[in-house]
SEDOLO-213557 format. One record per residue (C-alpha): residue in one letter; x, y, z. Coordinates in steps of 0.25 Angstrom, whole numbers, padded with zeros to 4 digits, always signed. Example, Ala and Ser with C-alpha at 12.3 -4.5 7.8 and 13.67 -1.06 7.14 Angstrom:
# residues 2
a+0049-0018+0031 s+0055-0004+0029 
//
This chain:
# residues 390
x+0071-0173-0178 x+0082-0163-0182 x+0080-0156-0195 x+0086-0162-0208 x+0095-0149-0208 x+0099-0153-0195 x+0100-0169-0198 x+0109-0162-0209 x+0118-0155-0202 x+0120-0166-0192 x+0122-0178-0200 x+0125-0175-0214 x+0140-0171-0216 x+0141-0156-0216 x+0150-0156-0231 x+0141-0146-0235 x+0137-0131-0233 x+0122-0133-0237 x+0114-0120-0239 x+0102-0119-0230 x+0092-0126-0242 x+0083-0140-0241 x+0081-0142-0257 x+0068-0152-0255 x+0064-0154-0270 x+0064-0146-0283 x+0060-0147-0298 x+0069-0144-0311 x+0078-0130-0306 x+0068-0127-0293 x+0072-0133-0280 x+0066-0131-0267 x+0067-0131-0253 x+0063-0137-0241 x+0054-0122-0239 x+0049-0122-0253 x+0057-0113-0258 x+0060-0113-0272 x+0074-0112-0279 x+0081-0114-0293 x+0092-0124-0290 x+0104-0117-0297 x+0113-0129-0290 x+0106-0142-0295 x+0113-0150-0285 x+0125-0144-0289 x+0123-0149-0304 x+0117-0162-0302 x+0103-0159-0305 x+0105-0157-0318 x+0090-0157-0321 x+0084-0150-0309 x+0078-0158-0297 x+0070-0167-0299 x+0067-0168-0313 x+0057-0176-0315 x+0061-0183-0328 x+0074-0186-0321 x+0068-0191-0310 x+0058-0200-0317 x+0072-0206-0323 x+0079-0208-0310 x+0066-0215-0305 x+0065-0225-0314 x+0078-0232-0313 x+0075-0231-0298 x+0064-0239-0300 x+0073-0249-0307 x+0084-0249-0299 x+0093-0239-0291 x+0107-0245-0292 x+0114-0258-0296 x+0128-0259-0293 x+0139-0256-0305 x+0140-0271-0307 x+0129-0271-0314 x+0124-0267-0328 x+0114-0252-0325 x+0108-0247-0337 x+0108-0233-0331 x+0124-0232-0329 x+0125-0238-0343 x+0114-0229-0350 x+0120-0217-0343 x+0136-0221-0347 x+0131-0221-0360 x+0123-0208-0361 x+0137-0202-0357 x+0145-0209-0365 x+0138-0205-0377 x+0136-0190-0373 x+0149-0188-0369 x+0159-0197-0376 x+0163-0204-0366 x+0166-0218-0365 x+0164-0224-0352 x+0157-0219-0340 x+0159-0222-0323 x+0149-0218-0316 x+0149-0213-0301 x+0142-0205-0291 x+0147-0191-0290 x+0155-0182-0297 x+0167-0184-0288 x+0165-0199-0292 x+0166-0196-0306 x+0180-0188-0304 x+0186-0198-0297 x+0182-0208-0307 x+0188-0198-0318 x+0201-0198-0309 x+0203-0212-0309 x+0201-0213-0322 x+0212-0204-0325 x+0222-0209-0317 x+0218-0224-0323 x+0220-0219-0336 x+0233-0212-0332 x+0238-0225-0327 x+0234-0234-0338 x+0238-0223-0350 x+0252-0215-0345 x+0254-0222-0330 x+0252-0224-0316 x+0259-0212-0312 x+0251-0202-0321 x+0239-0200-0311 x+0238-0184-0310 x+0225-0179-0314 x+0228-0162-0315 x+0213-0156-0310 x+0211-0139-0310 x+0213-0130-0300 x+0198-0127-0294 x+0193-0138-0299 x+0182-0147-0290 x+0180-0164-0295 x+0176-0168-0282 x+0175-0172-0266 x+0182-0185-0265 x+0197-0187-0260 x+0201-0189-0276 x+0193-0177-0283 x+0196-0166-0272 x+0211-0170-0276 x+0207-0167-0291 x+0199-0152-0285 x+0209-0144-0288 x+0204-0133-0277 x+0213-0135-0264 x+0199-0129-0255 x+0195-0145-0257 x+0207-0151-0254 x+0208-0147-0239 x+0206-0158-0228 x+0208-0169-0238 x+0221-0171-0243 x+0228-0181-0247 x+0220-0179-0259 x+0222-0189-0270 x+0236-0187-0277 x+0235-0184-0291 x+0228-0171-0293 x+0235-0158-0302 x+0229-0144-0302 x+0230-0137-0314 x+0225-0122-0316 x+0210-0121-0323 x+0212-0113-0338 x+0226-0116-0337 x+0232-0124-0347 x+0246-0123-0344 x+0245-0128-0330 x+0237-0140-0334 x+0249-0143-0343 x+0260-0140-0332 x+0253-0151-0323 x+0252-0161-0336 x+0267-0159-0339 x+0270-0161-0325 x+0262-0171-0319 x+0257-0186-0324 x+0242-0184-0327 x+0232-0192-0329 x+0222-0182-0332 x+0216-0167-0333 x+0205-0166-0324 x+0194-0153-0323 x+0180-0147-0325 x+0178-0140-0336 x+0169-0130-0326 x+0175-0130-0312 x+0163-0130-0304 x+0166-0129-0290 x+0177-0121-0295 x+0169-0109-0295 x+0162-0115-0310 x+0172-0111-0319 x+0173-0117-0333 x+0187-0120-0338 x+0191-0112-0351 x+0188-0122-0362 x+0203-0118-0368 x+0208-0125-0355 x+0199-0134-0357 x+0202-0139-0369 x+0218-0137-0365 x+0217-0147-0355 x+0212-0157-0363 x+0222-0155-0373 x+0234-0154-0361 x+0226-0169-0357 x+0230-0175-0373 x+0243-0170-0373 x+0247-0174-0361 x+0240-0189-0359 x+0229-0186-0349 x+0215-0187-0346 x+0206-0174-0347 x+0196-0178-0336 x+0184-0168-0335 x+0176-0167-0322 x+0162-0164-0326 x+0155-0167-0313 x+0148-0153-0313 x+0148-0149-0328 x+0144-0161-0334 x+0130-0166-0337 x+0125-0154-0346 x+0129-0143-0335 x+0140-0135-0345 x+0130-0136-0357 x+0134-0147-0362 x+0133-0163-0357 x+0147-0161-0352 x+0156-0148-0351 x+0169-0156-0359 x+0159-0155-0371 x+0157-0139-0370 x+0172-0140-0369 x+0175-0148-0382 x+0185-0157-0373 x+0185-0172-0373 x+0189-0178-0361 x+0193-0192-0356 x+0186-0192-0343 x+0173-0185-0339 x+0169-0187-0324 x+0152-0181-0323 x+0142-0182-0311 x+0133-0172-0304 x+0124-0168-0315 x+0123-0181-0322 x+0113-0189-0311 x+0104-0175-0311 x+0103-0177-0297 x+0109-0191-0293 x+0122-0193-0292 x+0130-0199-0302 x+0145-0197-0308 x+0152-0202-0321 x+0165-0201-0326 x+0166-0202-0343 x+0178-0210-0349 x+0181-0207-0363 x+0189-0212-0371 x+0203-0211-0364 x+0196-0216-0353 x+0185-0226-0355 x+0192-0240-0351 x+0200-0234-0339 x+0191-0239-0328 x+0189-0256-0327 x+0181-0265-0318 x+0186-0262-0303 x+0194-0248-0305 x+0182-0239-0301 x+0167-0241-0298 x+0155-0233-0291 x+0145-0240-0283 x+0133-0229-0285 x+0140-0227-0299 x+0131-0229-0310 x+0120-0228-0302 x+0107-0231-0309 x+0098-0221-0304 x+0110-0212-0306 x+0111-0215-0319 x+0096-0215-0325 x+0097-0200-0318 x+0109-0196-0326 x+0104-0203-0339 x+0091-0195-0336 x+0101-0183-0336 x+0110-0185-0348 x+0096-0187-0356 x+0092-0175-0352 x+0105-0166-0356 x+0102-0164-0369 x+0105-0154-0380 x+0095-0145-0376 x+0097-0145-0361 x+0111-0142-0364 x+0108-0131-0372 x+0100-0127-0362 x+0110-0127-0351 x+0120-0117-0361 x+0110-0108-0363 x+0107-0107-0347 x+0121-0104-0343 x+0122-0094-0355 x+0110-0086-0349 x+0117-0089-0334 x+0130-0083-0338 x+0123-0070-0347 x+0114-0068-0336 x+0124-0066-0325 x+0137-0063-0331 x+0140-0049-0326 x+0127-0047-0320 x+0127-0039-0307 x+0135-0046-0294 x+0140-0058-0304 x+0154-0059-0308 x+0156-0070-0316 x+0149-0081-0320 x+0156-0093-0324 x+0154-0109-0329 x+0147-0117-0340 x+0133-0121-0342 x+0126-0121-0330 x+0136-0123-0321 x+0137-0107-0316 x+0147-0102-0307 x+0142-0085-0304 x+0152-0076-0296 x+0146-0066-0288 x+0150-0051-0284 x+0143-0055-0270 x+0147-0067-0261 x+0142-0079-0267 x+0137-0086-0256 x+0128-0073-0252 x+0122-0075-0267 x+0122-0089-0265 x+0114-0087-0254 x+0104-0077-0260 x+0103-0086-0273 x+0094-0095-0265 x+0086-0085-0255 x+0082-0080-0269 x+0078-0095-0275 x+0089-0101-0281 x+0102-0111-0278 x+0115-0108-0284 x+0128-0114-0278 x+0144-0109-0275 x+0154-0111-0282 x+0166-0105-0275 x+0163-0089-0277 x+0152-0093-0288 x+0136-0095-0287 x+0137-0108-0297 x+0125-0113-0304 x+0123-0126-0307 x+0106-0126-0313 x+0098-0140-0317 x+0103-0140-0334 x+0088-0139-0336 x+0085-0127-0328 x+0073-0118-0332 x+0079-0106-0338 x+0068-0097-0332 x+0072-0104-0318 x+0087-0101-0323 x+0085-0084-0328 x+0078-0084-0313 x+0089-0090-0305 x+0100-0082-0313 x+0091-0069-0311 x+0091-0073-0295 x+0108-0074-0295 x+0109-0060-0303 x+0101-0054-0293 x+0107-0059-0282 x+0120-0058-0287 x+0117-0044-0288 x+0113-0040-0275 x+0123-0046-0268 x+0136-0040-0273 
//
């Protein structure tokens, strides 16, 4: 019998450039491999796990509704998809919740919302959602379109019609494509994470959503990445003081299992009726307990756990040795290096621990409940390396 590596490269679809790595199991922050070797998961699942593998707690939760029952389709009443609707509702101020599977689900549920209310509120024609240039919503026809990075876009256009670039930190050229287009809707993160994990200044920030009242248009916030208590608070548009009419969320949220929502407010809440969207898997109920599990979980003091961890991150390694920069919000990290990133990449876990990329950045992307003394290890192993291979 061939090996799995080679079951692998055989017959799974070769989408992705996998280091050479079998993660078998883990604990909290410590994952390890197939050899017993022990390493501090930086990466959680690039920000799904949002509690560490295998929690026990969280999965005590997911057990027990998959003793009861582990999907039902949405024509049927779930506790769980209501439960969980309503713990976001109430965290957020959101009115209404869909529930999908994935975060590029969640982003093209927020993009038909918009263009809905666009048709319903100023007409048909009015479909133009203007996006950022090097940002990253998704892997589907529809959210490559809303990507404003060209590298995405080749080998699969036609893309869907519809989609504006404007210039991140730059009011004026938002207001250019407002002026001279018929929107619908402002679209963007608030951190740009594949992007190279740059946070958008909050004076553009808050720009924008004011450009959005002027001129009659949705401000639509792509939270797939920094939601979920990764940026410190529950949801980064609160650390920005914005209000926005549609939040789409995922990776994070089902610590582990997937599972995407988009948040209607008030704008937005009776756009979608019976028959205009839906999601087989959506709503699902083991899904669900695990994000309620979650949401339970990010509280006041884990939050304020997660600011004083990125605090320490960005003191600890801004202008240390080999380190040119060090950019994001919360714990979602993005470190440029004097030395080639995938070199230091590649040293980071021969010396224990597992960062990913982000463009020309080492980005971080640790469980929220992290031990700090697993954390002051990790961020010592980066400065080291960093260091020594400038």
């Amino acid at each position: 019998m061939m090996s799995f590596k080679e079951a692998d490269k055989q017959y799974v679809a070769n989408t992705y450039a996998r280091f050479d790595i079998e993660i078998t199991h883990g604990s909290g922050a410590l994952v390890y491999d197939v050899n017993g070797k022990e390493y501090i998961d930086l990466a959680s699942g690039i920000a799904a796990n949002t509690l560490g593998m295998a929690d026990e707690d969280w999965v005590e939760a997911v057990y027990d509704q998959l003793k009861k029952c582990q999907h039902t389709s949405n024509l049927y009443y779930s506790e769980p998809c209501a439960r969980l609707a309503e713990i976001l509702c109430k965290r957020t101020g959101a009115k209404k919740v869909f529930f999908g599977n994935s975060g590029a689900e969640a982003n093209e549920c927020a993009i038909k919302v918009a263009r809905l209310w666009g048709a319903e509120n100023k007409g048909e024609e009015y479909y133009n959602i203007i996006t950022l240039q090097n940002s990253f919503h998704g892997r589907t026809i529809t959210t490559l379109a809303a990507t404003g990075q060209d590298v995405f876009h080749k080998y699969f256009t036609p893309l869907t019609e519809g989609f504006l670039y404007g210039e991140a930190n730059n009011l004026e050229s938002i207001e250019v494509l407002l002026k001279e287009n018929k929107c619908c809707a402002v679209m963007m993160e608030l951190v740009q994470g594949e992007g190279g994990v740059l946070a958008l200044n909050r004076e553009f920030a808050e720009g924008v959503s004011k450009l959005c009242e002027k001129y009659n248009v949705l401000l639509v916030l792509d939270e797939v990445q920094t939601g979920n208590g990764r940026s410190g608070e529950l949801y980064a548009y609160q650390a920005y003081g914005l209000s926005p009419d549609v939040v789409s969320t995922a990776k994070g949220l089902g610590g582990g299992l997937p599972i995407g929502a988009c948040l209607m407010y008030d704008k937005t809440e009776e756009i979608l009726k019976p028959s205009l969207h839906g999601s087989t898997f959506g709503g699902n109920p083991i899904a669900c307990a695990s994000a309620i599990h979650v949401l339970n979980r990010i509280d006041d003091k884990l939050l304020s756990d997660v600011k004083k961890k990125s605090a320490y991150i960005f003191n600890t390694l801004n202008g240390a040795d080999g380190i040119k920069s060090v950019s994001g919000l919360g714990l979602m990290i993005g470190i440029e290096t004097v030395g080639d990133v995938s070199l230091i990449l590649q040293k980071c876990m021969e010396n224990g621990i597992l960062p990913i990329k982000a463009k020309n950045k080492l980005r971080l992307l640790p469980a929220l409940n992290i031990p700090m003394e697993l954390l002051v290890k990790a961020v010592d192993i980066i400065k080291r390396v960093a260091s020594e291979n400038k």
